[in-house]
N, C-alpha and C positions, 0 to 999 in steps of 0.2 A: 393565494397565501396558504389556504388551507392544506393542498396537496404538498406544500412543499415542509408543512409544519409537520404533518405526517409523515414523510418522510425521514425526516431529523429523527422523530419520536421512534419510528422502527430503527435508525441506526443506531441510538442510543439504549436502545432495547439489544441488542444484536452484540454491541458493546460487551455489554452488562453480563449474557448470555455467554459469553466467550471466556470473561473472565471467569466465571463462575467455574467454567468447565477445567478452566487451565489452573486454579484451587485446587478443585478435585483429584486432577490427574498428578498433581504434586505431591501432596496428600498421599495417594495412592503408591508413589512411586517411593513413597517416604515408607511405609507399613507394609508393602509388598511388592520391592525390586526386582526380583526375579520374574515373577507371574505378571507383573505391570510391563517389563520390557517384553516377554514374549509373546503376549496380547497385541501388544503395539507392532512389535513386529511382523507378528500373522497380517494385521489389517493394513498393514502397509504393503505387506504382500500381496492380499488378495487388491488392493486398490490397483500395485503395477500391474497387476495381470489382465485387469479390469480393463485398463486404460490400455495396455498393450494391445488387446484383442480390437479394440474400436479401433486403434489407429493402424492394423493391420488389413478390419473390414475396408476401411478408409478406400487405403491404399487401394486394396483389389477393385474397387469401384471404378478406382480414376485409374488402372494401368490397363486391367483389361476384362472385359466379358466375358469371356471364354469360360466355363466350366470344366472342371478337373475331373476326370474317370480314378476317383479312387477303389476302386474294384479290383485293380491291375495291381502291376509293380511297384507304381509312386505310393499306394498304402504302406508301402514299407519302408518309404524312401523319405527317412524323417533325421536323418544324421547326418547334415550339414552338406555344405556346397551340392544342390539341387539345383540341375541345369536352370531349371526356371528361376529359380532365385539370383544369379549370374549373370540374365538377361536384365537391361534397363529396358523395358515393355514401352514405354513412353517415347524411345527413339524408333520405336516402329513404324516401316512406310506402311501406309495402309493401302498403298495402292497395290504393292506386290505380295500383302496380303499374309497368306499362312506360309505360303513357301521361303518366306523369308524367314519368319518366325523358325522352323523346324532348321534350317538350315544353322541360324545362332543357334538354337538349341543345341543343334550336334556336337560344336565347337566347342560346345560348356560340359560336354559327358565325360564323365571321369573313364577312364581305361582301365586299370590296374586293378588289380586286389591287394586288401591290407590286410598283412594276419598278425593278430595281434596277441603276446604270449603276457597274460598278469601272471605274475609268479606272488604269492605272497613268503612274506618275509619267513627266515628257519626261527627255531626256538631260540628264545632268551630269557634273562634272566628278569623276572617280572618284580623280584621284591627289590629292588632299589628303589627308591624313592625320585630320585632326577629322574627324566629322560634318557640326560647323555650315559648315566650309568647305567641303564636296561639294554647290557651288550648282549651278544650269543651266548649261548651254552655251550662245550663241547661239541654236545649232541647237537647244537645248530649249526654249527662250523662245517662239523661232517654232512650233515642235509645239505649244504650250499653247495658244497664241491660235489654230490650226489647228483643235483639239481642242475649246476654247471655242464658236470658228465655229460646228463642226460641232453639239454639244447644244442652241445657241439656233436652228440652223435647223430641228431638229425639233420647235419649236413647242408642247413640254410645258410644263405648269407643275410646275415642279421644287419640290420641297416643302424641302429641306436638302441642304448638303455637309459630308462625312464625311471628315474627313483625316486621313491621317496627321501625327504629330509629328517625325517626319525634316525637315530643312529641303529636300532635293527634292521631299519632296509638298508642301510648305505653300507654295513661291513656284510649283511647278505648280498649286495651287487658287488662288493669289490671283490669275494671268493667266487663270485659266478663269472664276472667279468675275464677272471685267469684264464679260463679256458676257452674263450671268444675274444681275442685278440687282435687286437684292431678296431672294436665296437666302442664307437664312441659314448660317456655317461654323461648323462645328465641329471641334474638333483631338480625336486621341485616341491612348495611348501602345498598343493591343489592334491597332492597323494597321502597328504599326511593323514595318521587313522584318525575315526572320528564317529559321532551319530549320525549316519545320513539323514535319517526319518524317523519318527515314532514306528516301531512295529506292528504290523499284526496278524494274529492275535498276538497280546502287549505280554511280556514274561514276566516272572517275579524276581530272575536272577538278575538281571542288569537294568536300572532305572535312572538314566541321566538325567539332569532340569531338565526343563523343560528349553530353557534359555540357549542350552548346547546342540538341541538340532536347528534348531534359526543361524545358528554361528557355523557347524558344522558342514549343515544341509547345502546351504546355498555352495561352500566350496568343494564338494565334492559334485557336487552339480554341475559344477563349472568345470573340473574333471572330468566330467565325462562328457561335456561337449566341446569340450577343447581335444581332446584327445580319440572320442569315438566318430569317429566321422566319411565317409567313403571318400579315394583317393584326390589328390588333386589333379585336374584337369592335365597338368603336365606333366604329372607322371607316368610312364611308359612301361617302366615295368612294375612286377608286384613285389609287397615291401613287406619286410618281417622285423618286429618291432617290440621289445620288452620293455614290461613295466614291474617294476617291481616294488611292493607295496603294502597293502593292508589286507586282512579279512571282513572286516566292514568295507571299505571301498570296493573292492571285487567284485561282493556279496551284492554293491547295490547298482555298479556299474553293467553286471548279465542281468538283472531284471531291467534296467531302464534299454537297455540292447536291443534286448528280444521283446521288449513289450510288454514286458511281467508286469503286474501290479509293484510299484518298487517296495511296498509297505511291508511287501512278504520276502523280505532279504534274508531277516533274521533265521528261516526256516532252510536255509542252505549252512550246510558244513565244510571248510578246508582247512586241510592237514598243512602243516607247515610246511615252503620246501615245495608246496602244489603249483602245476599248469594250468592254469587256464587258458584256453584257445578259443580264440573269437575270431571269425571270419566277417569279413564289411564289403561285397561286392558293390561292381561299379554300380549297378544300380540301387544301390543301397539295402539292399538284403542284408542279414546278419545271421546269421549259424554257429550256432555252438558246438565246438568238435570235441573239445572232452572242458569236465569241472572237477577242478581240483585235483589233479591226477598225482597220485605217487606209489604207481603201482612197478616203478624205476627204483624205489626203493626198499631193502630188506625189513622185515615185519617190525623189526629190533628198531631201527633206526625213524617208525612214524611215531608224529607228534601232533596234538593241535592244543595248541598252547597260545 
């Protein structure tokens, strides 16, 4: 009887405990919303990651032993469909051993290269108040068709454009798109501008809640591993590919690329109307071949607005 009377007593204790906490956090949410939701959200954050990472050790325990040579090329090879990840390790004969394994392996190796052009959006007009009203400026019309120019004179065959749903990127794609005919568009809400991250070092000129990089963060995150990632398995030839978009998204999409600390986005600059060139080989290298480029355009016509 005793153990089981104990028992009751610690739940009833446990009870009490809980409630108290869930008072508190009411309270809390009551006198400081902002700071109480982004709190909540970080340790929610750190919690999935927590849990992500054990159920990944997990995994590698029960698929396979083997040890990874990060020393080589797979240190770099962190941007999505990774031969090894493509294999189910667990339908392995064991009897034929590794030559089986390299042999799936090969089958899952991407071929092609991705070159991928972020254009951010030209100049607009920033004091409206809506959105939909924050169109071009002149001055950004002519950047576009500038900018346009300049993709059709490098002679690719452009395979799709990627846009944002802001109305400054979509009438910046639709003057670009004039001069690449045939490129199919696409609008998408994972490009819209935004806070990726807390910066740093932190500035004095731009200070968003805190609350808007949790909201932000996680979609442009998702941006870039939706969108950065070496080719697919069945693609045969190399694919050239426009996004057109933000100076924050860009900014945080070549640091998480190449491996930059992402925290130091804010310390890059693009001119409106810019290229960005990012390279994604099959083995998942990443090279930056130019930032921000608008040296296609007259001194008169640069902007970063």
């Amino acid at each position: 009887m005793a153990p089981a009377a104990s028992r009751l007593r610690a739940g009833a204790g446990l009870r009490a405990l809980l409630r108290r906490a869930l008072v508190q956090y009411l309270r809390l949410l009551r006198l400081y919303p902002v700071l109480t939701k982004a709190t909540t959200s970080g340790i929610l954050s750190a919690l999935g990651n927590f849990l992500a990472q054990m159920i990944e050790k997990k995994r590698e325990k029960e698929n396979c032993s083997q040890k990874l040579d990060v020393s080589g090329p797979l240190r770099y090879a962190i941007y999505g469909r990774e031969p090894l990840s493509l294999v189910n390790l667990r339908k392995r004969n064991l009897d034929s051993g590794e030559e089986e394994l390299a042999s799936r392996l090969d089958h899952c190796k991407a071929k092609a290269t991705r070159h991928i052009f972020l254009i951010r959006h030209s100049q607009y007009h920033m004091d409206a108040s809506l959105e939909k009203d924050r169109t071009l400026t002149p001055l950004g019309r002519e950047q576009a068709e500038l900018t346009g120019l300049r993709l059709a004179s490098l002679g690719l065959k452009f395979n799709k454009i990627v846009h944002s749903s802001m109305t400054r990127a979509i009438e910046t794609s639709d003057i670009i798109s004039k001069h690449l005919p045939g490129v199919c568009k696409v609008s998408t809400d994972l490009l819209r501008e935004g806070a990726p991250i807390e910066p740093d070092p932190p500035v004095s000129h731009w200070k968003p809640e805190a609350v808007q990089y949790y909201e932000d963060g996680a979609r442009i995150e998702a941006a870039f591993r939706n969108y950065i990632h070496r080719a697919d398995v069945k693609q045969q030839e190399d694919s050239y590919e426009i996004f057109i978009c933000h100076a924050n998204v860009i900014r945080y999409i070549v640091c998480r690329a190449l491996q930059f600390p992402p925290e130091g986005w804010l310390r890059l600059s693009l001119n409106n109307g810019s290229i960005t060139h990012l390279v994604v080989r099959p083995d998942g290298r990443v090279a930056l071949r130019t930032l921000g480029d608008t040296g296609f355009m007259p001194p008169d016509k640069i902007s970063r607005s």
